[in-house]
Z-matrix of the N, CA and C atoms (Angstrom, degrees):
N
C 1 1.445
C 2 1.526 1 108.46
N 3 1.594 2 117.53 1 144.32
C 4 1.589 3 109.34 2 177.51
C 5 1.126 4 88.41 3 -125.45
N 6 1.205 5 101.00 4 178.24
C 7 1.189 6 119.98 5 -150.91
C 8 1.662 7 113.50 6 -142.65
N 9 1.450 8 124.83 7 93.43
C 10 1.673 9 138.53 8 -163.58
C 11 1.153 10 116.27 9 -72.52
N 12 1.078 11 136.90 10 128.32
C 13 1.628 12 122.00 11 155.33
C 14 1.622 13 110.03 12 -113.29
N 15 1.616 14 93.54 13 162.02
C 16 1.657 15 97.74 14 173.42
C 17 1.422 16 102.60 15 -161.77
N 18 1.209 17 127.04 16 127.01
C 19 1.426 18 148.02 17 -178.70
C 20 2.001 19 126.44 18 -107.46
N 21 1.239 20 111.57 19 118.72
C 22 1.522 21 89.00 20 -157.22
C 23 1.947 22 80.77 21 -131.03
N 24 1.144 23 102.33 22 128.06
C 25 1.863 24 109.12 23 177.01
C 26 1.543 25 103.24 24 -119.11
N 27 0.808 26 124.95 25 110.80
C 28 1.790 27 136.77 26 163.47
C 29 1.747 28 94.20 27 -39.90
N 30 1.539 29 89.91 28 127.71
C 31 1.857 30 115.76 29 -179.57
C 32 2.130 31 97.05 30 -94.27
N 33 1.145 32 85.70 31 -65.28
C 34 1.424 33 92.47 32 -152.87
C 35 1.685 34 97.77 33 -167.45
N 36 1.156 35 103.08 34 132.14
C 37 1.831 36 118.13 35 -179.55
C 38 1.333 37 119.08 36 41.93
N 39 1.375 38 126.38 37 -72.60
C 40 1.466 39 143.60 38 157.27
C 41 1.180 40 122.23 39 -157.64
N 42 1.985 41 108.82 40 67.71
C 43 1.514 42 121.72 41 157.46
C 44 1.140 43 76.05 42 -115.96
N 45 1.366 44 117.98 43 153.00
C 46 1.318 45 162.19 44 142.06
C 47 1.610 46 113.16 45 -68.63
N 48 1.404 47 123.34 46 171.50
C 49 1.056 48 118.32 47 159.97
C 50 1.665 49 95.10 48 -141.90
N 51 1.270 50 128.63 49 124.47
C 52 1.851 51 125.68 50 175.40
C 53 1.874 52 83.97 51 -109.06
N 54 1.633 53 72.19 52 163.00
C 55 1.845 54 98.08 53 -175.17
C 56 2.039 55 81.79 54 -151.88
N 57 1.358 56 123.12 55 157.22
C 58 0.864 57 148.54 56 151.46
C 59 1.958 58 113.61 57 -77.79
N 60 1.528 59 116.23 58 -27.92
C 61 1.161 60 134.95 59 -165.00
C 62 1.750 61 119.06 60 75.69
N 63 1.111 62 102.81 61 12.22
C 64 1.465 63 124.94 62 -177.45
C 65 1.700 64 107.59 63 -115.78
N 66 0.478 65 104.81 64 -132.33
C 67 2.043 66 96.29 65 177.74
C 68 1.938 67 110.37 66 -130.40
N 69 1.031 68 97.98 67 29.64
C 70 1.620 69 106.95 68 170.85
C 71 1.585 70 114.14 69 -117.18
N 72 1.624 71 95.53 70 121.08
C 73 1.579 72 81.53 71 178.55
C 74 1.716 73 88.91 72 -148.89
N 75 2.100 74 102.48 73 -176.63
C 76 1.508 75 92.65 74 -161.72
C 77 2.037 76 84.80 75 -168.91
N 78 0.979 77 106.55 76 159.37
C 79 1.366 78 102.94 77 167.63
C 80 1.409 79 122.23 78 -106.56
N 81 1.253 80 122.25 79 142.68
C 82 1.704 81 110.96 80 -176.60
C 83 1.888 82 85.72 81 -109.94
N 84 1.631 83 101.57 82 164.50
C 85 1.111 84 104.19 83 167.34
C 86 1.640 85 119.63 84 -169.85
N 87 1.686 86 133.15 85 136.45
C 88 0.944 87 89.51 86 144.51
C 89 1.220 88 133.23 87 -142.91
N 90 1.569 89 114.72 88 -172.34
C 91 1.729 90 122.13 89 -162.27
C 92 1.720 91 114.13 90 -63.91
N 93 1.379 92 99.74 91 140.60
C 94 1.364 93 98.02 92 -172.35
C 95 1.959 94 99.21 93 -118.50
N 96 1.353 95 126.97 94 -134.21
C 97 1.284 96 127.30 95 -154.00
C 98 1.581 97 82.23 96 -113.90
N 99 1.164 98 118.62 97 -39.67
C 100 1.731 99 130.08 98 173.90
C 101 1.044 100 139.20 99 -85.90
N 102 1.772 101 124.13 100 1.92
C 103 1.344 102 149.28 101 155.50
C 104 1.593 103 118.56 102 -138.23
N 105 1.169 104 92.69 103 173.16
C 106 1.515 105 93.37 104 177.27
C 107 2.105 106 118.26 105 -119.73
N 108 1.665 107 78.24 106 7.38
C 109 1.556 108 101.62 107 -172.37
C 110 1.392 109 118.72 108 92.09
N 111 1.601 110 104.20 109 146.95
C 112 1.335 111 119.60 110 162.51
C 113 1.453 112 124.10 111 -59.33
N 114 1.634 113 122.52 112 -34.17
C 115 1.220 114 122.01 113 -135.09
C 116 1.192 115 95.05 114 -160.39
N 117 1.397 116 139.24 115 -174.67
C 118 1.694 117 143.93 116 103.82
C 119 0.857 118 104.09 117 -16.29
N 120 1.387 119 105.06 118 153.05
C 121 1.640 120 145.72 119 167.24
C 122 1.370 121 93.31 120 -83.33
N 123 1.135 122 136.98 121 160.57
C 124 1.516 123 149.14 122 178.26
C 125 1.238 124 111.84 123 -78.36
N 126 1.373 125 125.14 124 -37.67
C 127 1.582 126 139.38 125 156.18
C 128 1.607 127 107.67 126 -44.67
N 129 1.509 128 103.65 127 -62.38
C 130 1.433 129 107.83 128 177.97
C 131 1.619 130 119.94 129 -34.22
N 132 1.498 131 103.57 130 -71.62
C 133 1.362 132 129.05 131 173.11
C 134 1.657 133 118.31 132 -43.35
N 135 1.004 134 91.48 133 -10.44
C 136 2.031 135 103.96 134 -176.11
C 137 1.227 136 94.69 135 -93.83
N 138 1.581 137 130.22 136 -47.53
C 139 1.697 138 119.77 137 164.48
C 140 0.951 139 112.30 138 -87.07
N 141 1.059 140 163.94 139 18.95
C 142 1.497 141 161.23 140 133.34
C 143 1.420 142 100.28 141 -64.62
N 144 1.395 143 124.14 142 -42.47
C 145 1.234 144 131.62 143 170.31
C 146 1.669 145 111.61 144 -34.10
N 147 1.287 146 88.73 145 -60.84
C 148 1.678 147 112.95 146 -168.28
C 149 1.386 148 116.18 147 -52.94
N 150 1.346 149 99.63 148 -58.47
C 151 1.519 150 128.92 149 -174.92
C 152 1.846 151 103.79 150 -57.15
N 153 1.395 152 112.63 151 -43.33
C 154 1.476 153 108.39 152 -176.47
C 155 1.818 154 114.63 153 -78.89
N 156 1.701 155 98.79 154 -29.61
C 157 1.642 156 93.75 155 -175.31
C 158 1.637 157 108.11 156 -72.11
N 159 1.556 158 97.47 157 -37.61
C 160 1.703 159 95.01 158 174.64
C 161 1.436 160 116.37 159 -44.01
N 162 1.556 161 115.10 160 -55.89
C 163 0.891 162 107.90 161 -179.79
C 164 1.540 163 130.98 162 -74.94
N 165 1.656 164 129.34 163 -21.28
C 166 1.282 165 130.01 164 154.10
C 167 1.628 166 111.75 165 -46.77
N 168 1.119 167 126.04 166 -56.78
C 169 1.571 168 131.00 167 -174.14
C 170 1.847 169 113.60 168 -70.88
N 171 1.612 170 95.78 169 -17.75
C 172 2.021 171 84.28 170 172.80
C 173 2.012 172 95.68 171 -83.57
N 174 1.298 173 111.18 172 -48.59
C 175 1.435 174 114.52 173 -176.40
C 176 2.037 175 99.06 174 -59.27
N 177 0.781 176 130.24 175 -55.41
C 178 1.830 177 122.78 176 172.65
C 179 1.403 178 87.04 177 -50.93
N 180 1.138 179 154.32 178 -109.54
C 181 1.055 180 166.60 179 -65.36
C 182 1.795 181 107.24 180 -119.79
N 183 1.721 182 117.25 181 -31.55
C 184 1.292 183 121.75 182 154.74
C 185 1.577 184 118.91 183 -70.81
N 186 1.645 185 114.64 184 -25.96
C 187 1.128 186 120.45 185 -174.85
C 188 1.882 187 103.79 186 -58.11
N 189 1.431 188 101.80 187 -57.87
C 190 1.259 189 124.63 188 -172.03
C 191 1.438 190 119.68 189 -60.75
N 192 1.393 191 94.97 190 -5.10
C 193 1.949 192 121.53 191 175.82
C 194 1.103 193 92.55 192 -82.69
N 195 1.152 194 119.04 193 -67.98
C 196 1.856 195 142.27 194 -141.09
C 197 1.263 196 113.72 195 68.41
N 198 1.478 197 85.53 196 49.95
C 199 1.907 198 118.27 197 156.54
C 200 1.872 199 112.87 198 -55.65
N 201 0.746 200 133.49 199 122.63
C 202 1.456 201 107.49 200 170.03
C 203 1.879 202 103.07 201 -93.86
N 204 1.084 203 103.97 202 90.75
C 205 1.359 204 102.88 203 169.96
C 206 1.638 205 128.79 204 -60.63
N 207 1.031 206 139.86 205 130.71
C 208 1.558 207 159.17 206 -157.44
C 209 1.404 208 99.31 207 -93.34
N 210 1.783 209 101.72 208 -79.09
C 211 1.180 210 112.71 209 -131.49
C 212 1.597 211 93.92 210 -154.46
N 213 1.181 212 138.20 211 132.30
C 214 1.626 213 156.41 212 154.47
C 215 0.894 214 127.67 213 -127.40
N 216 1.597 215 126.39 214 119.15
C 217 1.278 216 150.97 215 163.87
C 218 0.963 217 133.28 216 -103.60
N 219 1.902 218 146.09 217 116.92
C 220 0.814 219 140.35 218 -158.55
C 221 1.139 220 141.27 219 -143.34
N 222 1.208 221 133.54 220 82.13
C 223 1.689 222 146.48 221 -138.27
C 224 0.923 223 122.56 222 -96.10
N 225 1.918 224 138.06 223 102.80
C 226 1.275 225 109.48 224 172.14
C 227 1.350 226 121.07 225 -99.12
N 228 1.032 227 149.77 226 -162.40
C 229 1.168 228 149.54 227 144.89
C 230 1.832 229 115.18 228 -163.12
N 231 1.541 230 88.14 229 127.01
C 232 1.780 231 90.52 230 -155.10
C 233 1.773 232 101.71 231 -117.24
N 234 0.720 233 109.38 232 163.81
C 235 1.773 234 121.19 233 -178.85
C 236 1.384 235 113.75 234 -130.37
N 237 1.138 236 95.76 235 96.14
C 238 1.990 237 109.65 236 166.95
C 239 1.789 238 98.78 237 -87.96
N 240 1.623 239 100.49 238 127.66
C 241 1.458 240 119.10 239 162.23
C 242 1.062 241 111.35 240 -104.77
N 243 1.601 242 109.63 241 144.20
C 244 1.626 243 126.79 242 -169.82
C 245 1.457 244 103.40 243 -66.49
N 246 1.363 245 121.75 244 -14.45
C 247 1.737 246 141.34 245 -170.39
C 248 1.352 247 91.30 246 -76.42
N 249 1.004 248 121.75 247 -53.97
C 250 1.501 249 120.91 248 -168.60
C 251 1.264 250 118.55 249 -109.84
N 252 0.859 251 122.98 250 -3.28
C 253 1.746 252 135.59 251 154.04
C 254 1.632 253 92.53 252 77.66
N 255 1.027 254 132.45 253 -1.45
C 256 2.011 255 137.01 254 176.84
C 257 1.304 256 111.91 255 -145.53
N 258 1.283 257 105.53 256 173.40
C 259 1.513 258 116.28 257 -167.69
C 260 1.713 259 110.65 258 -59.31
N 261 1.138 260 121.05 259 166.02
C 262 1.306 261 132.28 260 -141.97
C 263 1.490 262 123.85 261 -135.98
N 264 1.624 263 100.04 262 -49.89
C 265 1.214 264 135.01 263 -139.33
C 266 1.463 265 113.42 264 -162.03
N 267 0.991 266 128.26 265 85.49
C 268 1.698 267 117.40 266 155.68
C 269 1.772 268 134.45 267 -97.05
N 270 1.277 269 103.44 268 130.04
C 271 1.803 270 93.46 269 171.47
C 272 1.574 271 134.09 270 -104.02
N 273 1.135 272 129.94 271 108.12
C 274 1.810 273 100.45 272 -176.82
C 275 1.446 274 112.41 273 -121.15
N 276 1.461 275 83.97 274 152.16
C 277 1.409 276 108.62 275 -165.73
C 278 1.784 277 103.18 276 -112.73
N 279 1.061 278 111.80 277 131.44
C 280 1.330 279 138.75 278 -134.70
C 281 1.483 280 122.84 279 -133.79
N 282 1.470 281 118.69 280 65.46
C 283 1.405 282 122.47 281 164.28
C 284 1.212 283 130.84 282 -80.90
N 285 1.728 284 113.81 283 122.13
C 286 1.555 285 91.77 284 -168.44
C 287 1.931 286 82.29 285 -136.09
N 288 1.561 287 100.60 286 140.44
C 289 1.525 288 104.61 287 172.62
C 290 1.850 289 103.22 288 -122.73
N 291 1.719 290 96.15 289 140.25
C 292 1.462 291 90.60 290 -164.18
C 293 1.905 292 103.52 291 174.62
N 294 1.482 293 101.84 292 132.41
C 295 1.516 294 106.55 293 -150.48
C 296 1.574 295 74.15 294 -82.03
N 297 1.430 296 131.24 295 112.66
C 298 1.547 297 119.24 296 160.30
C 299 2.318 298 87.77 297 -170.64
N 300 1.359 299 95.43 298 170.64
C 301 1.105 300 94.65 299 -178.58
C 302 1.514 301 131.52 300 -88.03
N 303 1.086 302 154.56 301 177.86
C 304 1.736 303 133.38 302 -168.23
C 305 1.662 304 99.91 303 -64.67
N 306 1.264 305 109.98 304 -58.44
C 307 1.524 306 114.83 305 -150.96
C 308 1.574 307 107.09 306 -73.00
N 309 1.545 308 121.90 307 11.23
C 310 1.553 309 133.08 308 -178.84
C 311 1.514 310 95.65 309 -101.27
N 312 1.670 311 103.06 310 -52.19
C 313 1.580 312 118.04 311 171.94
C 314 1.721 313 110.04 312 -35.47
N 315 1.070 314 96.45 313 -70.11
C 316 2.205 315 109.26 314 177.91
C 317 1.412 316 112.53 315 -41.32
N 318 1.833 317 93.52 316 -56.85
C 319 1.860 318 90.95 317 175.70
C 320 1.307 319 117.76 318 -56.55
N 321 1.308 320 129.54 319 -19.22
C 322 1.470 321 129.36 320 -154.75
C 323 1.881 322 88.67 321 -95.63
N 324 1.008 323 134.35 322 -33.09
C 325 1.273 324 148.84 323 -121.42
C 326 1.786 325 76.68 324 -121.18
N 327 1.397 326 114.75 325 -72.49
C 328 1.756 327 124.94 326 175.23
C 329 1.460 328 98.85 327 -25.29
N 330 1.795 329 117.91 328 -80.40
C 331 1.293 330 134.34 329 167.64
C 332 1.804 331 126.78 330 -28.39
N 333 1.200 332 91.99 331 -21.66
C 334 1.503 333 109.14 332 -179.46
C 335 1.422 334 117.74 333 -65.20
N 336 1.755 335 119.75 334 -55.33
C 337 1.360 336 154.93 335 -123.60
C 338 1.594 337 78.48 336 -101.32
N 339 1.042 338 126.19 337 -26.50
C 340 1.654 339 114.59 338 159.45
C 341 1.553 340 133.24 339 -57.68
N 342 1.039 341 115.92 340 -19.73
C 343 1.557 342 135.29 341 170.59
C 344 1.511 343 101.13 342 -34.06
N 345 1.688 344 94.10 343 112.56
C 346 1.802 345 100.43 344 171.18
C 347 1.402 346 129.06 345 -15.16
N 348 1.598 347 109.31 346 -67.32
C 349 1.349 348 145.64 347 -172.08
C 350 1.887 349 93.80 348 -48.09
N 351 1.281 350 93.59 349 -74.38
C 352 1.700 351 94.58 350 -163.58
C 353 1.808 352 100.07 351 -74.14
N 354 1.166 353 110.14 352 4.34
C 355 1.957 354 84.98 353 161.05
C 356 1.274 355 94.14 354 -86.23
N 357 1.335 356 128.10 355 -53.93
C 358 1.509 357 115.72 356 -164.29
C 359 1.439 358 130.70 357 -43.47
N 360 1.765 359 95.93 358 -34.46
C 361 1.427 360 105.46 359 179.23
C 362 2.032 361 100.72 360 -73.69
N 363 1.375 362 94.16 361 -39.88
C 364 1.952 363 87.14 362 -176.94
C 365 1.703 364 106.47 363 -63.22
N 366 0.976 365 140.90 364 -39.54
C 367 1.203 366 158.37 365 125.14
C 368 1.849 367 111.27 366 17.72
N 369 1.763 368 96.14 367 -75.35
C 370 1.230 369 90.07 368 156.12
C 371 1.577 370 132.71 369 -90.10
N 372 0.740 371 127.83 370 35.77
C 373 1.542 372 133.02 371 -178.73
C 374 1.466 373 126.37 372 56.53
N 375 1.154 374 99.49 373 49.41
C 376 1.340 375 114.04 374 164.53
C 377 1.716 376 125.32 375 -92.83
N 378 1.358 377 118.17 376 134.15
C 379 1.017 378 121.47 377 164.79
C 380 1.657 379 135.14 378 -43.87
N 381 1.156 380 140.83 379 124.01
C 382 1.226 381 143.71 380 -172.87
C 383 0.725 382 133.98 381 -135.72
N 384 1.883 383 134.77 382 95.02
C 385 1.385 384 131.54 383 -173.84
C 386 1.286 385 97.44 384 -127.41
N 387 1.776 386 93.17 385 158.49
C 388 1.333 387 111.59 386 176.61
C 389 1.240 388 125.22 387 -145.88
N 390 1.663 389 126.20 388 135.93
C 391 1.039 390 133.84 389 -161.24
C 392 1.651 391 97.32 390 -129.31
N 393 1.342 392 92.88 391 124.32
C 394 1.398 393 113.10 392 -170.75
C 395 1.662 394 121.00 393 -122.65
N 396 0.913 395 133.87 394 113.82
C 397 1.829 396 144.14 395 -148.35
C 398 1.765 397 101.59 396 -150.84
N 399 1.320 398 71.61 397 136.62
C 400 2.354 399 95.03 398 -178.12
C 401 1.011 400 102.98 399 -83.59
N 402 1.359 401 111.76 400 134.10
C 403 1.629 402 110.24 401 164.43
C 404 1.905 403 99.11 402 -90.90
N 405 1.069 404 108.21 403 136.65
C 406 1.928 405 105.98 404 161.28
C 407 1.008 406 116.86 405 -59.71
N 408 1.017 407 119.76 406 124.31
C 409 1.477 408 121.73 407 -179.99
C 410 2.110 409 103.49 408 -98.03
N 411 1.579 410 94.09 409 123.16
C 412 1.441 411 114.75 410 -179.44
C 413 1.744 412 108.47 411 -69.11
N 414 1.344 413 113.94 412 99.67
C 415 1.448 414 99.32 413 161.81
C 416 1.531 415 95.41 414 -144.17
């Protein structure tokens, strides 16, 4: 079992300040009529969340293939409804460049969909699609 931390101290109006308690830290924030923000919104940062573990766990996870990975790209784009006051809906869009064949590509991609981040979000019932596209690789 591990064990997470997260620490959040009020800056000023509504920046935040997060720390991991380890030496990573970041500001959340959000925009009012008089800024446009410091940071992410905390919502934001929850798919950005997403978007980076996916992509840490396809690159671990091709490694562990002996994928030779190129190139990763990774897009989310999520839909919060005013009905539900939170996210809803996510889509990703999915560039991956890499000398291996499609159906190694899928497994790596299958193997992927385990990523902490996105069970939690499947977890809560969020929608999840994914669109996944080769880059050519120039040699």
């Amino acid at each position: 079992m591990a064990k997470l931390c997260a620490n959040a101290q009020l800056i000023q109006d509504y920046k935040i300040a997060l720390d991991d308690g380890r030496a990573h830290a970041l500001i959340v924030d959000l925009a009012s009529d008089n800024s446009e923000g410091f940071g992410p919104t905390s919502l934001e940062l929850c798919v950005m969340s997403h978007a980076g573990c996916y992509a840490a766990i396809f690159a671990l996870t091709a490694a562990k293939m002996r994928i030779p990975l190129k190139g990763l790209e990774v897009k989310v784009e999520a839909l919060k409804t005013d009905a539900a006051g939170t996210i809803t809906e996510e889509a990703f869009d999915i560039v991956v460049e890499a000398d291996a064949p499609e159906n190694r590509i899928k497994r790596c991609h299958e193997l992927t969909l385990n990523c902490p981040v996105g069970l939690i979000f499947e977890k809560a019932g969020i929608k999840i699609t994914y669109n996944m596209k080769r880059m050519e690789t120039n040699e």
